[in-house]
Phi, psi and omega in degrees: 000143183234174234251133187295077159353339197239333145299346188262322155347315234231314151325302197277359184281328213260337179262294145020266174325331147298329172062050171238149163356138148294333163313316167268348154286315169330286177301335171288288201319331186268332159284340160299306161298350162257017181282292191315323192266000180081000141355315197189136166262181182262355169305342205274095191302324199278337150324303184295324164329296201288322167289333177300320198279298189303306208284317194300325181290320177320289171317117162275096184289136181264098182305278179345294164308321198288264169030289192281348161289324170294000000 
């Protein structure tokens, strides 16, 4: 099964709007296609560790919003 044209949109819409790297729509999108392709499961904590740690190096914190949130 492959990954829905209208999630990775819609990803890539939200990380834009967001006003982060394109490189991290990339990265969801590319870690989603290897769950849908069965690649990888989403049980595999030591995966998810490792995508999680790449998408987290990606993310641009905006210190001001974060600030205004404390």
């Amino acid at each position: 099964m492959s990954l829905d044209p209208k999630i990775t949109e819609a990803i890539e819409i939200a990380v834009s709007e967001a006003r982060q790297n394109t490189a991290l729509a990339r990265r969801i999108v590319a870690w989603l296609e290897t769950l849908t392709s069965g690649n990888e499961s989403i049980n595999d904590p030591s995966a998810a560790a490792r995508h999680l740690e790449l998408l987290y190096d990606e993310v641009t914190i905006n210190r001001e919003m974060k600030e205004s949130t404390e």
